[in-house]
MMTF fields as JSON, N, C-alpha, C and O atoms, coordinates in Angstrom:
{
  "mmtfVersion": "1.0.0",
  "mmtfProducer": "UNKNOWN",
  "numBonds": 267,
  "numAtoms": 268,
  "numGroups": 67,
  "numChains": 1,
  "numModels": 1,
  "chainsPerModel": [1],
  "groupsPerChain": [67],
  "chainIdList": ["A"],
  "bondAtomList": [4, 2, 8, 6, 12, 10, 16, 14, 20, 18, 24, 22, 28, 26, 32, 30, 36, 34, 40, 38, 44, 42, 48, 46, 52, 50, 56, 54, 60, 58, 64, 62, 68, 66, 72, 70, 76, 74, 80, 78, 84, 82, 88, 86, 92, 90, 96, 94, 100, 98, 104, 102, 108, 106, 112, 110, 116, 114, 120, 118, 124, 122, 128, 126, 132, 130, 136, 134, 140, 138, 144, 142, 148, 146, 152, 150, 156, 154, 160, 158, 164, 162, 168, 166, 172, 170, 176, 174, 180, 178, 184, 182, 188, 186, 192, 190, 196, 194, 200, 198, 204, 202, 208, 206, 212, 210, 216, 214, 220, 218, 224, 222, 228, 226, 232, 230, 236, 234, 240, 238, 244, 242, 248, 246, 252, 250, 256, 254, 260, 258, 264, 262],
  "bondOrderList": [1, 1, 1, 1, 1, 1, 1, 1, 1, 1, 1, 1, 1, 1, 1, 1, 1, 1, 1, 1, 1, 1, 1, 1, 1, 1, 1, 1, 1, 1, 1, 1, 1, 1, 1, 1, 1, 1, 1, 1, 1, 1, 1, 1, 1, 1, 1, 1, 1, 1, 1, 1, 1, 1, 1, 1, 1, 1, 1, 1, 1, 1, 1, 1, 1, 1],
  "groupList": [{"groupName": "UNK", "atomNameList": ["N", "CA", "C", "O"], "elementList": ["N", "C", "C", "O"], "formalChargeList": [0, 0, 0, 0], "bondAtomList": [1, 0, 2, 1, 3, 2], "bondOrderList": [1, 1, 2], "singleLetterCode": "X", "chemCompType": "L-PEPTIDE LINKING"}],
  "groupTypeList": [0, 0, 0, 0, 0, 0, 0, 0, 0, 0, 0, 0, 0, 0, 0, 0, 0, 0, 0, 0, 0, 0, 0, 0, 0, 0, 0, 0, 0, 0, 0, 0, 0, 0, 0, 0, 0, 0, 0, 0, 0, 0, 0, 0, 0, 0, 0, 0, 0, 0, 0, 0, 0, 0, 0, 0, 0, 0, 0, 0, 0, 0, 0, 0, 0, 0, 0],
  "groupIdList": [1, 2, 3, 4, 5, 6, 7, 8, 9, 10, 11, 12, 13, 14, 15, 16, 17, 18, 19, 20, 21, 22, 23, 24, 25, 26, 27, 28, 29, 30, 31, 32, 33, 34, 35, 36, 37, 38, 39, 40, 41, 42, 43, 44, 45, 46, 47, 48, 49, 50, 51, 52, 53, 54, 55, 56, 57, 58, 59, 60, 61, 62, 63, 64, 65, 66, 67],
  "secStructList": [7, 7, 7, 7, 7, 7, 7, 7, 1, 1, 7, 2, 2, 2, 2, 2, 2, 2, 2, 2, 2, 2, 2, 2, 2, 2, 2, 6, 2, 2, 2, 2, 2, 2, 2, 2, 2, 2, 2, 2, 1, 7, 7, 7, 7, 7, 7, 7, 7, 1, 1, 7, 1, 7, 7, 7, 1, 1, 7, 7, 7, 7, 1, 1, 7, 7, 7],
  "xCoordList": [-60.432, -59.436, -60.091, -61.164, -59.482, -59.82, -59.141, -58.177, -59.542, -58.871, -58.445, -59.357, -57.328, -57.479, -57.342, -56.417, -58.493, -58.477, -57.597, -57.614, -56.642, -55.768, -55.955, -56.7, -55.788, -55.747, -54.716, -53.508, -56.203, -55.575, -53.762, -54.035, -52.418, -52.028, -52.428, -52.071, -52.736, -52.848, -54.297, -55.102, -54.727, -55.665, -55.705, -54.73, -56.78, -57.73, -56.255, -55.443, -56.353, -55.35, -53.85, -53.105, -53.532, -51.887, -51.925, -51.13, -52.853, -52.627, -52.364, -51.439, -53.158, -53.584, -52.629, -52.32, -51.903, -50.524, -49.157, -48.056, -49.339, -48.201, -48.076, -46.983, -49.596, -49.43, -49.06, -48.407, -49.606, -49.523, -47.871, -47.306, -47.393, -45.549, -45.008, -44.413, -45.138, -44.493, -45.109, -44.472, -46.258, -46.234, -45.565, -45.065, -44.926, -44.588, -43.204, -42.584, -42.608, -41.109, -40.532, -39.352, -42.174, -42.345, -41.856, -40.974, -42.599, -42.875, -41.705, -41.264, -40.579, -39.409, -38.247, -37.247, -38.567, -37.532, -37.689, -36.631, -38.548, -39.131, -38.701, -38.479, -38.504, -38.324, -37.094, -36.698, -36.17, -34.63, -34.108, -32.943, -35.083, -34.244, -34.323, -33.358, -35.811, -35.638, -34.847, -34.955, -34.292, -33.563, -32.033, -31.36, -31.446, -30.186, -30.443, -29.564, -31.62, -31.887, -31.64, -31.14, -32.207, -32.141, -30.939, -30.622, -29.928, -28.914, -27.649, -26.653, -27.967, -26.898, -26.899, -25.85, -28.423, -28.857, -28.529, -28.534, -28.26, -28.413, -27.109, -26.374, -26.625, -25.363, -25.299, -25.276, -25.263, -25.408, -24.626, -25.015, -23.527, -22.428, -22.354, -22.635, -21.813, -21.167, -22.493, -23.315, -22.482, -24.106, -22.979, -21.931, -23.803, -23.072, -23.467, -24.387, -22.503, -22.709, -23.842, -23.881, -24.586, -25.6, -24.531, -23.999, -24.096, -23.605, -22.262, -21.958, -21.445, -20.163, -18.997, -19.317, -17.989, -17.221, -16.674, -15.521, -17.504, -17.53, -16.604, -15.706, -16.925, -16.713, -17.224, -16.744, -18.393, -19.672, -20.092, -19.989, -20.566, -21.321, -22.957, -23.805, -22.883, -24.263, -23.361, -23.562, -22.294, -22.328, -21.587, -20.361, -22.182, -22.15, -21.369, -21.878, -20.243, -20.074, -19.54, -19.155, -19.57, -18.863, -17.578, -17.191, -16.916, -15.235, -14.48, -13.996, -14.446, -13.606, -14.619, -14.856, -15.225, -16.053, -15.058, -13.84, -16.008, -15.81, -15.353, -14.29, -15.78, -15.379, -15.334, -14.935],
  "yCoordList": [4.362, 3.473, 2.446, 1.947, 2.101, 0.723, 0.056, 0.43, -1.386, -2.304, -2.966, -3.452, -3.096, -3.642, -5.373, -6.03, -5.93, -7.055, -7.647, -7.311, -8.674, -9.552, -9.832, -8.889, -10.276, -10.663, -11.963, -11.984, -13.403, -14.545, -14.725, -14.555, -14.99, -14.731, -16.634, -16.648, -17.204, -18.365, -18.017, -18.863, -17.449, -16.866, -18.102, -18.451, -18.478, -18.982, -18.804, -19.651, -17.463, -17.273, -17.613, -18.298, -17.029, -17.584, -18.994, -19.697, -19.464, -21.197, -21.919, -22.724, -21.637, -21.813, -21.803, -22.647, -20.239, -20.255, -20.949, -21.214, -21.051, -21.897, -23.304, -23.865, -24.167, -25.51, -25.619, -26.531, -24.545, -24.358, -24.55, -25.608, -23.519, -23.454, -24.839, -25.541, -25.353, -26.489, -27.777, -28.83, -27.687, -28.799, -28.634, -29.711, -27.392, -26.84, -27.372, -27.895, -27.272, -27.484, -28.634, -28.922, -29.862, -30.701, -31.567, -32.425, -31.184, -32.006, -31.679, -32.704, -30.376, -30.371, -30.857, -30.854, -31.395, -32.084, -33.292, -33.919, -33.831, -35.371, -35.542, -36.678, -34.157, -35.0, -34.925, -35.956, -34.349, -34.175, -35.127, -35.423, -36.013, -36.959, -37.971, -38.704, -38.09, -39.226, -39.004, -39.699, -38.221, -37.449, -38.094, -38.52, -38.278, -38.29, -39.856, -40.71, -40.087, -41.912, -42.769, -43.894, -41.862, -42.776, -42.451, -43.195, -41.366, -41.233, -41.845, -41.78, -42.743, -42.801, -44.451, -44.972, -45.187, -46.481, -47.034, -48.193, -45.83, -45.938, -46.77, -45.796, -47.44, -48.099, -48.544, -49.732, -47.37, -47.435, -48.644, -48.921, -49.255, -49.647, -49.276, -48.158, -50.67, -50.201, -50.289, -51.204, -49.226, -49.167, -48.787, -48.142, -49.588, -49.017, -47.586, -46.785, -47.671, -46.04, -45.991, -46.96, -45.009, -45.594, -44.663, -45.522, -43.705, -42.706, -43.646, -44.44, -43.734, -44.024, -42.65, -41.462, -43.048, -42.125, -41.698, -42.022, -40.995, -41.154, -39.484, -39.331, -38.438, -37.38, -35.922, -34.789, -36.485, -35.726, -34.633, -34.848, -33.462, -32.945, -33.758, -34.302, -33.538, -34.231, -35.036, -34.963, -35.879, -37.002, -36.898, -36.865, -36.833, -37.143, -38.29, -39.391, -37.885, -39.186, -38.64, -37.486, -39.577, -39.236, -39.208, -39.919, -38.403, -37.856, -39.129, -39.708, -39.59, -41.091, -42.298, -42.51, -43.123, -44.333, -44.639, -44.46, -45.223, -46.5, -47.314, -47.626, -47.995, -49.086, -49.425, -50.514],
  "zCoordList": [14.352, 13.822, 12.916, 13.254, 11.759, 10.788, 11.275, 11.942, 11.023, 11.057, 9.863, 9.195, 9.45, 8.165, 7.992, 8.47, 7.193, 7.14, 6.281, 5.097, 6.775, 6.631, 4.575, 4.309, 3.743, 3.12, 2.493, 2.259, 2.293, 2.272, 0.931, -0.257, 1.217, 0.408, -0.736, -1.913, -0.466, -1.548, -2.428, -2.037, -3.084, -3.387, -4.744, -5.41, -4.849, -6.511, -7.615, -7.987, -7.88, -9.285, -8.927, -9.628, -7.73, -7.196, -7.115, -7.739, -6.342, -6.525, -7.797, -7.902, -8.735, -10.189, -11.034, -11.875, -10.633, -11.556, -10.543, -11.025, -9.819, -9.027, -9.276, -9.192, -9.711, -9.38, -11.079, -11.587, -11.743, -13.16, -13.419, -13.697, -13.287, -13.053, -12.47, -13.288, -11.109, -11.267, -12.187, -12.175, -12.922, -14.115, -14.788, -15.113, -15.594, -16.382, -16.103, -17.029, -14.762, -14.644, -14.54, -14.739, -13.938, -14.093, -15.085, -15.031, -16.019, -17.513, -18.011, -18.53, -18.207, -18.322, -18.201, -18.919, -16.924, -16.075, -16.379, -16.418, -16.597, -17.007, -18.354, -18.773, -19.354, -20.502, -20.368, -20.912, -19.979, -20.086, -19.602, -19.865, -18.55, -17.717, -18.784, -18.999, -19.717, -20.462, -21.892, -22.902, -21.758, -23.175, -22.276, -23.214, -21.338, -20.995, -20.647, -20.759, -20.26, -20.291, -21.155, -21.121, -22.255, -23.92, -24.438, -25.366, -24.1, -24.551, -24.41, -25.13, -22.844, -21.78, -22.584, -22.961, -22.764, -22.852, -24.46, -24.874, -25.154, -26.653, -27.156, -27.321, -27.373, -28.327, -29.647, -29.969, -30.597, -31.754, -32.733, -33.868, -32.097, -32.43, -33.919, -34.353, -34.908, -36.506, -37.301, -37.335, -37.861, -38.947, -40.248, -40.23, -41.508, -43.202, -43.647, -43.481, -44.179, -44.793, -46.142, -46.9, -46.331, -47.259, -48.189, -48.893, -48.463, -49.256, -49.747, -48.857, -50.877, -51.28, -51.272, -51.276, -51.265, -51.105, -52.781, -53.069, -53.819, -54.989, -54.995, -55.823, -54.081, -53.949, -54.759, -54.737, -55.462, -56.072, -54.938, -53.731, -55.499, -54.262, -53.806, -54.513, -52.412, -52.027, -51.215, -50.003, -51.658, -50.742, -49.617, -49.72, -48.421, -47.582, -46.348, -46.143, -45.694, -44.932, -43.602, -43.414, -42.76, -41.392, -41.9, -42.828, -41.308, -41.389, -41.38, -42.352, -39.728, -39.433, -38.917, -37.728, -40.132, -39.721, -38.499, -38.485, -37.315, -36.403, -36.758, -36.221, -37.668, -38.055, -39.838, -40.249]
}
């Protein structure tokens, strides 16, 4: 009869890519939170329009100013 020896499952390369993966999901999660932080915190209120409403092509404007 053999015996077969056990083999460790956290091995060098599994650890490596595991702690690897949660930085990865890490650093993801971290930026999204600060992406919905700065979004939540942001209050743009009334800014001028740099463009005139001349109606040339090019120019540019928001549909319905705020203000």
């Amino acid at each position: 009869m053999t015996v077969h020896a056990r083999s460790r499952f956290w091995t060098r390369g599994r650890l490596t890519g595991a702690v690897l993966a949660a930085s990865v999901v890490g650093v993801f999660a971290a930026a999204n939170a600060h992406l919905v932080a700065v979004s939540v915190a942001s209050q743009p209120g009334c800014v001028a329009h740099i463009k005139t409403p001349t109606g040339e092509a090019g120019a540019y404007r928001a549909a319905k100013p705020s203000c």
